[in-house]
ROTOR-222264 format. One record per residue: residue in three letters; x, y, z of N, C-alpha, C in turn. Coordinates in Angstrom, 2 decimals, decimal comma, padded with zeros to 5 digits. Each point is the difference from the previous one (the first is absolute). Layout:
Ala:X:Y:Z:X:Y:Z:X:Y:Z
...
***
This chain:
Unk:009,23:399,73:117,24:-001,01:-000,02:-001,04:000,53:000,83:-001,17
Unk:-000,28:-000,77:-001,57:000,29:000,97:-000,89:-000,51:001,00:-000,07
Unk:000,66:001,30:-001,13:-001,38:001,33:000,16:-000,98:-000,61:-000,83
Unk:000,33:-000,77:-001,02:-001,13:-000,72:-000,88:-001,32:-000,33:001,25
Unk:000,38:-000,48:000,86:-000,68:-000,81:001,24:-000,73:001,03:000,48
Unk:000,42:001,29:000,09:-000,30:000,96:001,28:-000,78:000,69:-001,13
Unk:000,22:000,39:-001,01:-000,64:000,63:-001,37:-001,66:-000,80:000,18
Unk:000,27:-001,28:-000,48:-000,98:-001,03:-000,17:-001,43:000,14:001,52
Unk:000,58:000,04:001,00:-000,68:-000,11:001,34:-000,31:001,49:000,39
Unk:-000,10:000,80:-000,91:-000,66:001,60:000,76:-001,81:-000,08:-000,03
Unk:-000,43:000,99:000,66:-001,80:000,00:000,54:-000,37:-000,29:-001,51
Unk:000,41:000,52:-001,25:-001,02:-000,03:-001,23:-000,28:-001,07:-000,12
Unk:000,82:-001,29:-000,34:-000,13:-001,26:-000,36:-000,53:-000,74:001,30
Unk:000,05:000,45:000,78:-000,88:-001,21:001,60:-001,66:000,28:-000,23
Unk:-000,26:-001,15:000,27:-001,14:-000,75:-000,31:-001,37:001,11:001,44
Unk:000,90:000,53:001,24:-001,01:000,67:001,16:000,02:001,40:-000,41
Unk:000,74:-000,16:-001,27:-000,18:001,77:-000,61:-001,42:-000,02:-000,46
Unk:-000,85:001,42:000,42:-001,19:000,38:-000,05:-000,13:000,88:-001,12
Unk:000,77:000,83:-001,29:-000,41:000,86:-000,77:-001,85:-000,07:-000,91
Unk:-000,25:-000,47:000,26:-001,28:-000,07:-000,29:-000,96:001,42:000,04
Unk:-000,08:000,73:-000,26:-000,45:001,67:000,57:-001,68:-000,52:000,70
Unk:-000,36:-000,98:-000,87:-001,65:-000,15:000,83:000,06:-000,81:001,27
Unk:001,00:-000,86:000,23:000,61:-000,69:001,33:000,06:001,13:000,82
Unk:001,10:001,29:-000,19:000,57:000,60:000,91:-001,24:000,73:000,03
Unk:-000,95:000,63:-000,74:-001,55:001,02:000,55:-000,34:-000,88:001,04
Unk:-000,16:-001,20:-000,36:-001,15:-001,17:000,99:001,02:000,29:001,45
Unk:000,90:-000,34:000,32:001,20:000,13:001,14:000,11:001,03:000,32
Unk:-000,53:000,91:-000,60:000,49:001,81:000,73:-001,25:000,77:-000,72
Unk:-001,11:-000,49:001,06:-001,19:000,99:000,02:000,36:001,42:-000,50
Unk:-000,25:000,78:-000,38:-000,02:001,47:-000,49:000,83:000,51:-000,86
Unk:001,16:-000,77:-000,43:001,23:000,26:-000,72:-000,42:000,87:-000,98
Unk:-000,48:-000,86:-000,76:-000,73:001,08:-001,38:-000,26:001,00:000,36
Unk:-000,44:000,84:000,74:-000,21:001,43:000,19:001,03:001,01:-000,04
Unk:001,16:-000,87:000,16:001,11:001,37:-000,42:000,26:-000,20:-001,54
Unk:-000,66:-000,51:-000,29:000,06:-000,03:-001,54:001,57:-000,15:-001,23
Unk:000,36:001,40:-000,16:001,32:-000,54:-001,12:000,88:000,70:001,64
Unk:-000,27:-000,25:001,31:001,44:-000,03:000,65:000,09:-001,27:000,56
Unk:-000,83:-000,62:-000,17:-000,27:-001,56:000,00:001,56:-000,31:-001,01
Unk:-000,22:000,47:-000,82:000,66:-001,12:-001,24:001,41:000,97:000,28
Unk:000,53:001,33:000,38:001,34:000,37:-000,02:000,64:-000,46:001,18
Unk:-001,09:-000,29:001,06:000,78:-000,39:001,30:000,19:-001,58:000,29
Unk:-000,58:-000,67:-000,78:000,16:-001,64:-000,12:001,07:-000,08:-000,82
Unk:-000,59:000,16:-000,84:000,59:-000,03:-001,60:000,40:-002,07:-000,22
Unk:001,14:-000,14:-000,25:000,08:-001,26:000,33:-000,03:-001,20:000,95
Unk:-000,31:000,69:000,80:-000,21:-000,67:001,48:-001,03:-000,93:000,18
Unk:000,09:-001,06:000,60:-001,25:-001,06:-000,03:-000,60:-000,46:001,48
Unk:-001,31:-000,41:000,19:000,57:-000,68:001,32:000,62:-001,00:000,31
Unk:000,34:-000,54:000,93:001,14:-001,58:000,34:-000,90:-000,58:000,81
Unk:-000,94:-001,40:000,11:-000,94:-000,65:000,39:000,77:-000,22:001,12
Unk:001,49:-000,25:-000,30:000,75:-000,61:001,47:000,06:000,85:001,26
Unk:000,94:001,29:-000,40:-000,23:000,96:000,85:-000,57:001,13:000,18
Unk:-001,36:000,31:-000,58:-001,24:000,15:-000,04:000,44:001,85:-000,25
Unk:001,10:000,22:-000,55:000,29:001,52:-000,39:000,36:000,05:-001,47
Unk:000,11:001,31:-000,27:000,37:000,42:-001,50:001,15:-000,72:-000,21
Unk:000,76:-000,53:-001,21:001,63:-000,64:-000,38:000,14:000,87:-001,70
Unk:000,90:000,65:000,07:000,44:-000,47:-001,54:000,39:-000,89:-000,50
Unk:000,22:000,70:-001,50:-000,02:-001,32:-000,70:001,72:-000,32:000,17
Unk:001,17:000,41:000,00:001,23:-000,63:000,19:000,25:000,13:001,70
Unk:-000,94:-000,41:000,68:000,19:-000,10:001,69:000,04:-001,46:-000,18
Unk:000,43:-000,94:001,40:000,60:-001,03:-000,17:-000,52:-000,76:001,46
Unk:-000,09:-001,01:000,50:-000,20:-000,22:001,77:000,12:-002,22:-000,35
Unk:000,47:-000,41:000,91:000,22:-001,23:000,42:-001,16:-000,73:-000,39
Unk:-001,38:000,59:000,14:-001,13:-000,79:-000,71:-000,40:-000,39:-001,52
Unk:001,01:000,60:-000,83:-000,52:000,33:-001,49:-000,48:-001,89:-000,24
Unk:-000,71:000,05:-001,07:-000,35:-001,12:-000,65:-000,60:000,48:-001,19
Unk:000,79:-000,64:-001,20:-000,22:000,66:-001,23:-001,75:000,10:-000,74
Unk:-000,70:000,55:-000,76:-001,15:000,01:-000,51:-000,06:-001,13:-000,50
Unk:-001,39:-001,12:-000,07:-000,26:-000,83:-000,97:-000,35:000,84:-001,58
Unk:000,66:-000,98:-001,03:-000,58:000,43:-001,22:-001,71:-000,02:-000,68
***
């Protein structure tokens, strides 16, 4: 695979990427309560619908499928 390829197919651009912040409250009862360590300990991190844990955004896995526009 090119790196263009491997660039192109990381968690940001896949379609089971969760960054949504009101998605991830609804999915993780209480989150909000740690308030701004909420946001230093995520930080870019999203959930992954596929494998139902945190991904960054240049993490990569055999399932990607790009975002619709």
């Amino acid at each position: 695979m090119s790196t263009a390829a491997v660039l192109a197919a990381r968690c940001e651009h896949c379609r089971f990427r969760r960054d949504d912040p009101r998605v991830t409250e609804e999915r993780v009862p209480g989150l909000t309560s740690f308030g701004s360590a909420y946001g230093a300990s995520i930080a870019a991190s999203a959930l992954c619908e596929v494998h139902d844990c945190w991904v960054s955004p240049r993490d990569t896995c055999e399932r990607f499928s790009p975002r619709e526009n």
